[in-house]
N, CA, C and O atoms as a GROMACS GRO file, in nm:
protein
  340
    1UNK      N    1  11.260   8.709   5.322
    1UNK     CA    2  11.177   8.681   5.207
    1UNK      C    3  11.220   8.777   5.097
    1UNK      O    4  11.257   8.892   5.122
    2UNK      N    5  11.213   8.725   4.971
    2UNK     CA    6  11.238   8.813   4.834
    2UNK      C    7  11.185   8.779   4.713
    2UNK      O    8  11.183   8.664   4.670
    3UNK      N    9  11.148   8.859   4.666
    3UNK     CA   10  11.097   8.823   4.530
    3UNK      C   11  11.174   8.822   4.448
    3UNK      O   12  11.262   8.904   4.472
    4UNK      N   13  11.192   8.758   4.339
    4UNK     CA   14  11.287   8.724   4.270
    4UNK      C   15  11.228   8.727   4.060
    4UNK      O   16  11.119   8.675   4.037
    5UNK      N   17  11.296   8.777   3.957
    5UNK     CA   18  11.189   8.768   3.848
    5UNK      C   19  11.325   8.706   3.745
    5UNK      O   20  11.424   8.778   3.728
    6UNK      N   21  11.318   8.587   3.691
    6UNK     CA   22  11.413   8.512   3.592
    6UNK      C   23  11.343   8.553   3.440
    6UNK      O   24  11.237   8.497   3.412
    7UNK      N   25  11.398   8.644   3.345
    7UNK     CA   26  11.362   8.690   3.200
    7UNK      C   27  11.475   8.687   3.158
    7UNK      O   28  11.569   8.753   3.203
    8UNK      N   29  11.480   8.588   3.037
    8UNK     CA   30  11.341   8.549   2.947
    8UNK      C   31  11.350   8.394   3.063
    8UNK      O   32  11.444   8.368   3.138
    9UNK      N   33  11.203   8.299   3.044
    9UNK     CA   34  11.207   8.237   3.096
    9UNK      C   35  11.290   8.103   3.099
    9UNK      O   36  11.313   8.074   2.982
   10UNK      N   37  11.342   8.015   3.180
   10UNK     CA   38  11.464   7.879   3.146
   10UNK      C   39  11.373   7.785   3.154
   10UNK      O   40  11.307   7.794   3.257
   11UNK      N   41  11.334   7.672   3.064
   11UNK     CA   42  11.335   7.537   3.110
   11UNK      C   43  11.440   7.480   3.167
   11UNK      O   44  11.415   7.400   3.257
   12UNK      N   45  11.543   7.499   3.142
   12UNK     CA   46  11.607   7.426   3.244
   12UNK      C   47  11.625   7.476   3.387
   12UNK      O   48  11.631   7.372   3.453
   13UNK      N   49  11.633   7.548   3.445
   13UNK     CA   50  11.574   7.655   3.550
   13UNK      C   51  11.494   7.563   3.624
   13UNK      O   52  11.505   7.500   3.730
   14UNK      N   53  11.380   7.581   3.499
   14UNK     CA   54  11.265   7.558   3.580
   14UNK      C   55  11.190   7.397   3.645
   14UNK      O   56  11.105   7.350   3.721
   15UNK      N   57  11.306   7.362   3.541
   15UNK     CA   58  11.283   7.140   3.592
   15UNK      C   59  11.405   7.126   3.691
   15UNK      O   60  11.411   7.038   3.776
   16UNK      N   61  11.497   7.218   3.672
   16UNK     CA   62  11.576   7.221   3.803
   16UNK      C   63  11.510   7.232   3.955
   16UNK      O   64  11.544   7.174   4.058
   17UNK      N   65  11.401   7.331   3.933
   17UNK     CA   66  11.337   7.354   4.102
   17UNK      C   67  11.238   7.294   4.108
   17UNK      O   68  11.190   7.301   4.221
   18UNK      N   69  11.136   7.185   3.984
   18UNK     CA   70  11.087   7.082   4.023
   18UNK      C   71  11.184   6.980   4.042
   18UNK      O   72  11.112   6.885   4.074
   19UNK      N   73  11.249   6.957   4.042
   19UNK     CA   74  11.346   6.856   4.063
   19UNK      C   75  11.408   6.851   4.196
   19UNK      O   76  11.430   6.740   4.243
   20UNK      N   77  11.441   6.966   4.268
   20UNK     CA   78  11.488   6.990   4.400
   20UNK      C   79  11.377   7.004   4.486
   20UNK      O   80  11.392   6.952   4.597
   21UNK      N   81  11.267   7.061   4.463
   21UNK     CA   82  11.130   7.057   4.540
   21UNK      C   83  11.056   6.879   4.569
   21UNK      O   84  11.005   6.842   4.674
   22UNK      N   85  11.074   6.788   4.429
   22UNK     CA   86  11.050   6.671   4.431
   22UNK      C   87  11.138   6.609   4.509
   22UNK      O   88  11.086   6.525   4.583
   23UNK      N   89  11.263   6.622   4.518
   23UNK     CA   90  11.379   6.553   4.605
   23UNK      C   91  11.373   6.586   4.722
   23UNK      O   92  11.403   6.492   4.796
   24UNK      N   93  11.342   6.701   4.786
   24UNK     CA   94  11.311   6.712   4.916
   24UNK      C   95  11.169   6.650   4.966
   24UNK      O   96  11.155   6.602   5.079
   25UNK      N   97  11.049   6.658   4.856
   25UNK     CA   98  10.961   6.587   4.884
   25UNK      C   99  10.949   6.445   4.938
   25UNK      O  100  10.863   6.411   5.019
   26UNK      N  101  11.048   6.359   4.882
   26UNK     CA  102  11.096   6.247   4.881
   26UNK      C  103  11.188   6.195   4.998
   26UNK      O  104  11.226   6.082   5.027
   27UNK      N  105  11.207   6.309   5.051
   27UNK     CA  106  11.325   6.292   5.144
   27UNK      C  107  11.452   6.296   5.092
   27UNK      O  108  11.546   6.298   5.171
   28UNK      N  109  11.471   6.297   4.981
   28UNK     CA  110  11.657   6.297   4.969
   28UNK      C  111  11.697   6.385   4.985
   28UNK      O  112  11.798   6.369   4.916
   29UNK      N  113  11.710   6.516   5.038
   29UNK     CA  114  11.791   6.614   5.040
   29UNK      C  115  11.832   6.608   5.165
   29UNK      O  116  11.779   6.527   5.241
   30UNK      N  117  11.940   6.698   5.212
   30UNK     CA  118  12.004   6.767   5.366
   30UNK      C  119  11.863   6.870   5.393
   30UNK      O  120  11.758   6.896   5.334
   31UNK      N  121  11.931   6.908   5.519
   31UNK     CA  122  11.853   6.947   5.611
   31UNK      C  123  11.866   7.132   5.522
   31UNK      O  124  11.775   7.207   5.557
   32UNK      N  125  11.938   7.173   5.449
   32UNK     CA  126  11.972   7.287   5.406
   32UNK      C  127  11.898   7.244   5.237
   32UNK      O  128  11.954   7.314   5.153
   33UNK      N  129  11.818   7.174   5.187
   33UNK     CA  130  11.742   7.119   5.091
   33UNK      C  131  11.869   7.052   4.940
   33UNK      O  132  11.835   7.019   4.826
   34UNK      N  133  11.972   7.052   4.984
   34UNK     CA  134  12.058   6.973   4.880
   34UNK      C  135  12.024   6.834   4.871
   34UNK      O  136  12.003   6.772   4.975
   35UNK      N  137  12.016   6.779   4.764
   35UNK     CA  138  12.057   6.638   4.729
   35UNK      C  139  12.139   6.621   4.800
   35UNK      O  140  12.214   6.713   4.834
   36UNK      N  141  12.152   6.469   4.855
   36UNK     CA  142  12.234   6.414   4.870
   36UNK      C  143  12.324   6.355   4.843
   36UNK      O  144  12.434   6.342   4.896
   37UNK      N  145  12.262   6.298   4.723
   37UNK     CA  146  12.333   6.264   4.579
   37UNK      C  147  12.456   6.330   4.503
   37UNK      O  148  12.418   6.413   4.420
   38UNK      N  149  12.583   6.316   4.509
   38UNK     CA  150  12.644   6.424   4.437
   38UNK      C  151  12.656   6.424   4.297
   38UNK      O  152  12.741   6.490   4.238
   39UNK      N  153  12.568   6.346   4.241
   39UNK     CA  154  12.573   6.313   4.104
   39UNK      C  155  12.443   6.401   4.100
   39UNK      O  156  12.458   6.512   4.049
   40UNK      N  157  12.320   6.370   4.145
   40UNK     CA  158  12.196   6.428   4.086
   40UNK      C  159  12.275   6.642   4.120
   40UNK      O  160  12.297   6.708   4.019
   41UNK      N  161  12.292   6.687   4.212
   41UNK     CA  162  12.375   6.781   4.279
   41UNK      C  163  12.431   6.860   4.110
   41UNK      O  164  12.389   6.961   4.054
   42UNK      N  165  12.526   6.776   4.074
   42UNK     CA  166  12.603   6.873   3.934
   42UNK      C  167  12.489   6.827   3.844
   42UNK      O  168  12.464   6.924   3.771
   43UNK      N  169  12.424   6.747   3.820
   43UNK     CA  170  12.269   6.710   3.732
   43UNK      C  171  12.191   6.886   3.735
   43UNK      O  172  12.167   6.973   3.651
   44UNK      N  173  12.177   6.870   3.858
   44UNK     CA  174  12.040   6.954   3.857
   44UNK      C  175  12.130   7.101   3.842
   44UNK      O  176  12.112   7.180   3.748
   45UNK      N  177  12.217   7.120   3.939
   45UNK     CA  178  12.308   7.249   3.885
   45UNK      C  179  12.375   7.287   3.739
   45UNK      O  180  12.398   7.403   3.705
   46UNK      N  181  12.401   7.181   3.663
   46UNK     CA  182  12.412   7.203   3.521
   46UNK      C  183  12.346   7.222   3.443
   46UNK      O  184  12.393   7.272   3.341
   47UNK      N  185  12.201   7.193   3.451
   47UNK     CA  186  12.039   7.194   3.366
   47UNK      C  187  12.036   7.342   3.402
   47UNK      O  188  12.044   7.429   3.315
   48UNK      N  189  12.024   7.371   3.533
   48UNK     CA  190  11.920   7.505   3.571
   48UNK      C  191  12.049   7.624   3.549
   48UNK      O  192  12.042   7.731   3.608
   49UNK      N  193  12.163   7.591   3.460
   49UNK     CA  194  12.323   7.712   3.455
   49UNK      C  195  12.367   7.740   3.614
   49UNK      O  196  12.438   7.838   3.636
   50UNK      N  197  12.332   7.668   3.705
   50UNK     CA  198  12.381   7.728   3.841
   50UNK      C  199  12.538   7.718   3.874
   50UNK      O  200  12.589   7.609   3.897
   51UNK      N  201  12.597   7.810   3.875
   51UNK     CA  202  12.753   7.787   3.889
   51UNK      C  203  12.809   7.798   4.073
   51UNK      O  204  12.723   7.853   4.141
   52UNK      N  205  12.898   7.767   4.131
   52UNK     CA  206  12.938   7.768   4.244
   52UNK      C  207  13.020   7.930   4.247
   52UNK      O  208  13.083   7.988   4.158
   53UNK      N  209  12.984   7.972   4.396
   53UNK     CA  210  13.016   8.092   4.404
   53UNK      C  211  13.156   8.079   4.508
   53UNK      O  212  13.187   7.969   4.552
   54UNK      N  213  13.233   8.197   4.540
   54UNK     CA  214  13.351   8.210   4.592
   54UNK      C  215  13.433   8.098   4.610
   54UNK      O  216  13.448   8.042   4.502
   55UNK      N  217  13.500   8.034   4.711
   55UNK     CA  218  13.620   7.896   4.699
   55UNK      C  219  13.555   7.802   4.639
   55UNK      O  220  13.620   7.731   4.562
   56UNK      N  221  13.407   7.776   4.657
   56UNK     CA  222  13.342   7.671   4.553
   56UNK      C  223  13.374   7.632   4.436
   56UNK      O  224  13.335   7.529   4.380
   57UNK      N  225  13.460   7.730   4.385
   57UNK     CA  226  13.490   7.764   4.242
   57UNK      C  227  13.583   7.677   4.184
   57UNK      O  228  13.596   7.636   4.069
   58UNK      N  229  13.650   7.656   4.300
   58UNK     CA  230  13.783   7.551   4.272
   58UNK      C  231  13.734   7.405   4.253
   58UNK      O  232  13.819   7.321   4.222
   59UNK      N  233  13.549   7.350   4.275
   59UNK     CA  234  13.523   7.252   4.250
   59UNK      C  235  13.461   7.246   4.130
   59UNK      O  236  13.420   7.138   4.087
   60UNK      N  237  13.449   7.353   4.067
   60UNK     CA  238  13.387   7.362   3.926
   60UNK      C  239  13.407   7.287   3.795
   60UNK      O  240  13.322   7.292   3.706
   61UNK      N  241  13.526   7.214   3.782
   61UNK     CA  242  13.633   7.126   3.712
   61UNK      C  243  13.522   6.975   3.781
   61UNK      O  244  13.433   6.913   3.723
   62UNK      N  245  13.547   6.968   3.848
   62UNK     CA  246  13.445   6.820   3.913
   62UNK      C  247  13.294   6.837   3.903
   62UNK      O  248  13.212   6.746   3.890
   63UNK      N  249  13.268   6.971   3.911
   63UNK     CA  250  13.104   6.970   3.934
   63UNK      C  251  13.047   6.910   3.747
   63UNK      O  252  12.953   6.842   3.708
   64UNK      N  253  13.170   6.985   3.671
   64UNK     CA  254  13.128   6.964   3.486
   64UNK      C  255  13.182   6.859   3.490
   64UNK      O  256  13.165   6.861   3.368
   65UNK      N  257  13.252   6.729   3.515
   65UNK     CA  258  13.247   6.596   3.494
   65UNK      C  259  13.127   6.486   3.560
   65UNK      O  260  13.074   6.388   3.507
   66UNK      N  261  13.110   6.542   3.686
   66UNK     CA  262  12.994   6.461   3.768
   66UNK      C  263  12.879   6.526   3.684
   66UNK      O  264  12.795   6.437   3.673
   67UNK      N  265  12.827   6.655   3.609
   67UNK     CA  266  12.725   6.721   3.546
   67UNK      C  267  12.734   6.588   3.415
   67UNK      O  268  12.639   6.512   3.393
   68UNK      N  269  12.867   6.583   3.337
   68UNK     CA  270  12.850   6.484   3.238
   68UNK      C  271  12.848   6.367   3.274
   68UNK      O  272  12.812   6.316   3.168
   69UNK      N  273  12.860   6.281   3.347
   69UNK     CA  274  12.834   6.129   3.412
   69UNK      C  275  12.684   6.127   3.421
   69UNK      O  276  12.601   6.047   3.377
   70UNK      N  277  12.667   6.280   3.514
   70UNK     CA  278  12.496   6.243   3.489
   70UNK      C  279  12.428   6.243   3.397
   70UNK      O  280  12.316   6.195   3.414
   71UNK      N  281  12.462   6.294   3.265
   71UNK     CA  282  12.420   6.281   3.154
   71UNK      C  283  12.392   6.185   3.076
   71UNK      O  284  12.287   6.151   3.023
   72UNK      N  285  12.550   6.123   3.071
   72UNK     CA  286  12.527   5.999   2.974
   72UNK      C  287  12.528   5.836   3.034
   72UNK      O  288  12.552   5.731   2.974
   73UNK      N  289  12.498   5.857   3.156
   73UNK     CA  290  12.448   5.755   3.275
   73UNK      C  291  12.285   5.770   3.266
   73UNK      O  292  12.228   5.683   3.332
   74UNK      N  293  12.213   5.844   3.212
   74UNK     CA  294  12.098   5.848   3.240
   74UNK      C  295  12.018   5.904   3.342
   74UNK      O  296  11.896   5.894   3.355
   75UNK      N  297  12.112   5.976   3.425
   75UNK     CA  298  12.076   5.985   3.568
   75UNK      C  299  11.958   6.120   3.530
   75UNK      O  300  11.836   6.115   3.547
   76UNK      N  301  12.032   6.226   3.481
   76UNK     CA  302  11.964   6.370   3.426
   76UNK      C  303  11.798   6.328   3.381
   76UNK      O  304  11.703   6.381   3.439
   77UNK      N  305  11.778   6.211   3.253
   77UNK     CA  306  11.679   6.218   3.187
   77UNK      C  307  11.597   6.124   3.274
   77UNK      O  308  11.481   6.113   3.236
   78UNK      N  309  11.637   6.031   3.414
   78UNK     CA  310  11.553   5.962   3.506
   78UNK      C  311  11.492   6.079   3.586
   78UNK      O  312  11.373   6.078   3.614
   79UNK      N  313  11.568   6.174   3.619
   79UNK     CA  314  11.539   6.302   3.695
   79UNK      C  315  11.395   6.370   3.664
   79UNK      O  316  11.290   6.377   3.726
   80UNK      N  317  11.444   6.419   3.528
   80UNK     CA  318  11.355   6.511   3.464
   80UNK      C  319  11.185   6.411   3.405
   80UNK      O  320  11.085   6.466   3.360
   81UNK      N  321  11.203   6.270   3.425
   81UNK     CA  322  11.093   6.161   3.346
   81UNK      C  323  11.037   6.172   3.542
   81UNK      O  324  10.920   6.209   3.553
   82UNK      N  325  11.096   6.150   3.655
   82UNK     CA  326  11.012   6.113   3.735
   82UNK      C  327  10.952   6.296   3.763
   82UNK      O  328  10.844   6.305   3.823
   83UNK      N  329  11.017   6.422   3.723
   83UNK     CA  330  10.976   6.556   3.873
   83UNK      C  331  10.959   6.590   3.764
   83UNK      O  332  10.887   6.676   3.814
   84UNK      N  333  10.950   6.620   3.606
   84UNK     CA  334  10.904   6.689   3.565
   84UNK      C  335  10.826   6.680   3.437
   84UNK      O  336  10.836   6.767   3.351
   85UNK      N  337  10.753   6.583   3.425
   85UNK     CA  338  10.637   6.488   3.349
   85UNK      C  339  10.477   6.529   3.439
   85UNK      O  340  10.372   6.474   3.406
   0.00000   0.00000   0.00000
């Protein structure tokens, strides 16, 4: 367990972890609470600034094209209209 303190505060942050809390609610995530989705996945990681850490890094080039598909697909603003309204 840890406490954790994000200043100054993010909206996008913060519709990011209603958004992953709602998706597990729902059932879509893995058993480790990811989307399953790899589109909603760079969605919700591009809103909340979450970047991939160590060899992950090398998918970072794909994570910012699947982040923009979800954008101008609609997928991002279906996200944020159903988990964070």
């Amino acid at each position: 367990m840890f406490t954790t303190i994000v200043q100054p505060g993010s909206a996008g942050f913060e519709n990011a972890l209603r958004i992953l809390y709602g998706l597990a609610a729902d059932g879509n995530t893995d058993a480790k609470g990811m989307p399953r989705n790899p589109l909603i996945l760079a969605a919700v990681s591009e809103m909340s600034d979450m970047r991939p850490a160590g060899a992950a890094t090398l998918f970072l080039p794909l994570f910012m094209l699947l982040g923009f598909l979800a954008r101008i697909s609609g997928m991002e603003q279906r996200l944020l209209e159903k988990y964070c309204r």
